[in-house]
C-alpha positions in Angstrom: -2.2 -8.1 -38.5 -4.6 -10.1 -36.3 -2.1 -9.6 -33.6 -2.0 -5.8 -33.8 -5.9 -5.6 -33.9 -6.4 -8.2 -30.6 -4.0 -5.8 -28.6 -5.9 -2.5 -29.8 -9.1 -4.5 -28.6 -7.2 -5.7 -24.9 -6.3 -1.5 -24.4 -9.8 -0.5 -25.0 -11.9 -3.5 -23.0 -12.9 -1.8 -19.9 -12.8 -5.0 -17.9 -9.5 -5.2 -15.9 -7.4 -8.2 -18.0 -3.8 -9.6 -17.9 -2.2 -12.0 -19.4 0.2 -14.2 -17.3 3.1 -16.8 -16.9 2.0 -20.4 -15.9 3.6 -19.1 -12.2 1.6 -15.9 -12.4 3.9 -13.2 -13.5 2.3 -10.5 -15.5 2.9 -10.8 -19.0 0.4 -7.9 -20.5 -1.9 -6.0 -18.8 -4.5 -3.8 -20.1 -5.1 0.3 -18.9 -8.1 -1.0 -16.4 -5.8 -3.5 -14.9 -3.2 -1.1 -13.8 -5.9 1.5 -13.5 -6.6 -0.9 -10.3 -3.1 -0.8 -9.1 -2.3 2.8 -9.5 -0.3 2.5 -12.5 0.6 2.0 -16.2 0.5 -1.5 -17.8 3.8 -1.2 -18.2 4.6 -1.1 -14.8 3.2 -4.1 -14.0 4.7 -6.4 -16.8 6.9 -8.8 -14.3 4.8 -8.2 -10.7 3.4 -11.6 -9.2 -0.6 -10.9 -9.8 -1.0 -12.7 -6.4 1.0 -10.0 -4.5 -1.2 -7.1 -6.3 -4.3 -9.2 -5.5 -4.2 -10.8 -2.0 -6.3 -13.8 -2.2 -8.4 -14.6 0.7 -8.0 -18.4 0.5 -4.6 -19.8 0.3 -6.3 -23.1 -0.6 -7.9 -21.7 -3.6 -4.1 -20.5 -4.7 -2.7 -24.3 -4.0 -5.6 -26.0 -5.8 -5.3 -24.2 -8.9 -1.5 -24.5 -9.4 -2.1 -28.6 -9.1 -4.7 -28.2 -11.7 -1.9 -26.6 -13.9 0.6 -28.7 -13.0 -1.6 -31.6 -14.1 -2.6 -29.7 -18.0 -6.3 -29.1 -16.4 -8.2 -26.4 -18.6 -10.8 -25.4 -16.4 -11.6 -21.5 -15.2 -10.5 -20.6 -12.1 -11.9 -18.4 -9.8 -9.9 -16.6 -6.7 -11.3 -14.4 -4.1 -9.2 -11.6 -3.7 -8.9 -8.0 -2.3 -6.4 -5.1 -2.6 -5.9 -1.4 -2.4 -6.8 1.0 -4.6 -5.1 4.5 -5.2 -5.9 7.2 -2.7 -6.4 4.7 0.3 -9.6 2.0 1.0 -9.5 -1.6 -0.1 -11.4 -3.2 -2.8 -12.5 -7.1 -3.0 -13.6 -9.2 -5.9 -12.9 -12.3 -8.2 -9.8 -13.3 -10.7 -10.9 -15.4 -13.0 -8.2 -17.1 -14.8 -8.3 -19.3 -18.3 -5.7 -21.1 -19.5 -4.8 -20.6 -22.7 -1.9 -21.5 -25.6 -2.0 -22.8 -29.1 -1.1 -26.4 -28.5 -2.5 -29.1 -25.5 1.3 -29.6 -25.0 2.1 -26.2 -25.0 2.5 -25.0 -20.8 -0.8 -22.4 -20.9 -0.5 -19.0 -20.1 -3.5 -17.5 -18.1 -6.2 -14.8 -19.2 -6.7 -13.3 -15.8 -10.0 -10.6 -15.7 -10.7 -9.0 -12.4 -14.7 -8.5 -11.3 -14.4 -5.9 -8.6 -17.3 -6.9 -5.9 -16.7 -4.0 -3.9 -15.1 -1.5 -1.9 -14.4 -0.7 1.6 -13.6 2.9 2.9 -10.4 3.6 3.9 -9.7 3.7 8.2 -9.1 6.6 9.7 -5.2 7.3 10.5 -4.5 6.4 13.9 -3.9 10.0 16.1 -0.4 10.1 17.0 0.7 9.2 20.2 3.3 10.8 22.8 4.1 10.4 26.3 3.2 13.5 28.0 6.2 14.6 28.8 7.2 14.0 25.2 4.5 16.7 24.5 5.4 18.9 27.6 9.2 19.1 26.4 8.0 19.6 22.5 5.5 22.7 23.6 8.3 24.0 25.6 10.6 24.2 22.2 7.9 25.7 20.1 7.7 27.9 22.8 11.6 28.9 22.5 12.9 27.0 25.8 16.2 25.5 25.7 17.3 21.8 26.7 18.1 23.6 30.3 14.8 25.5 30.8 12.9 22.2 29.4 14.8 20.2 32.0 13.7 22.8 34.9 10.2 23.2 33.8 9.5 18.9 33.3 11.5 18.3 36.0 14.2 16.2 34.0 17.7 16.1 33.8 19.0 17.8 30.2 20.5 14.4 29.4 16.6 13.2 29.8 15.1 16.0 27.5 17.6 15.6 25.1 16.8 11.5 25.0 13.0 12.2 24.8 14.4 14.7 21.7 16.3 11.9 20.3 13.6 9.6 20.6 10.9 11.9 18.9 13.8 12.7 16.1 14.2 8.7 15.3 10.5 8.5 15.4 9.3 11.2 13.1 12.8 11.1 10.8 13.4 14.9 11.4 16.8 16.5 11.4 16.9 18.7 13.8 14.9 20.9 16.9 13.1 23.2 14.7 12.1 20.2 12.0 11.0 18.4 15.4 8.4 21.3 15.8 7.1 21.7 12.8 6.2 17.5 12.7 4.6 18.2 16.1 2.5 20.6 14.5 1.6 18.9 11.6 0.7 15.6 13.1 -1.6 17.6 15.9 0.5 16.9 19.0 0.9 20.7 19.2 -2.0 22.8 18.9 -1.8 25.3 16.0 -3.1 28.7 16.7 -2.2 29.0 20.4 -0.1 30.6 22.3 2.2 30.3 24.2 2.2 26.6 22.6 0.3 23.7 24.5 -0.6 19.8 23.4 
């Protein structure tokens, strides 16, 4: 019964806890944990807490497992950062406590998170293409063919259709007309304008 009510009281604690292996596996996590990582507490029974919370000191990581190693007791304290859902990154303190019924007993660790703060996300990088990459892609929006692309760039139509290829690899589309749209959608080609330019 005392079991039932500790685990009602870990959901509702707003303060992001876990419980963990000796080697840091998730064990138990509580909603504001996974709340942190985008997910359900489910989801993150088994995940390495170290690879959902980067520490910024490797040497703070190797200390602590000697400490354990050896049966020591203490708190630990990790600086750590990760990213949140919906972009940015967020940095703070683990605190983790051993903790098991018997001295002899290998402890598990009561891991809380203390979120420090929070750094915006960076702005996506503009997509880049050669300019003739963009000249040959504003010809196809523009209903050229391979031939008429060739004539107009000055390329062969084995060289328009390897700048094609390369773009296709690039952006994973399918085909010409998926090629387009991508352009588009990433800003190469200007929407609204005819007859199509980059």
């Amino acid at each position: 019964m005392w079991r039932n009510r500790a685990l009602t009281l870990f959901d509702r604690v707003s303060v992001p806890v876990a419980v963990c292996d000796a080697y840091g596996a998730v064990l138990l996590a509580n909603p504001a944990m996974a709340a942190e990582c985008g997910t359900t507490p489910g989801r993150l029974r088994g995940r390495d807490v170290l690879e959902l919370f980067r520490p910024q000191e490797a040497t703070q990581v190797e200390r602590i497992a000697q400490a354990l190693r050896l049966r020591h007791r203490s708190r630990y304290q990790v600086s750590v950062c990760w990213e949140v859902p919906g972009g940015g990154e967020r940095f703070g303190e683990l605190t983790a406590d051993p903790v098991s019924d018997t001295v002899e007993e290998t402890p598990a660790l009561l891991v809380m998170l203390r979120v420090r703060g929070e750094r915006e996300p960076l702005g996506e990088e503009p997509v880049r293409v050669a300019p003739v990459e963009a000249r040959i892609l504003a010809l196809l929006a523009g209903g050229a063919t391979t031939a008429r692309a060739a004539k107009d760039t000055g390329l062969s139509a084995d060289g328009v259709t390897y700048h094609l290829r390369r773009l296709s690899a690039r952006w994973g589309a399918s085909n010409r007309t998926e090629l387009v749209a991508r352009a588009y959608a990433l800003g190469v080609l200007t929407p609204g304008v005819w007859p199509p330019g980059a």
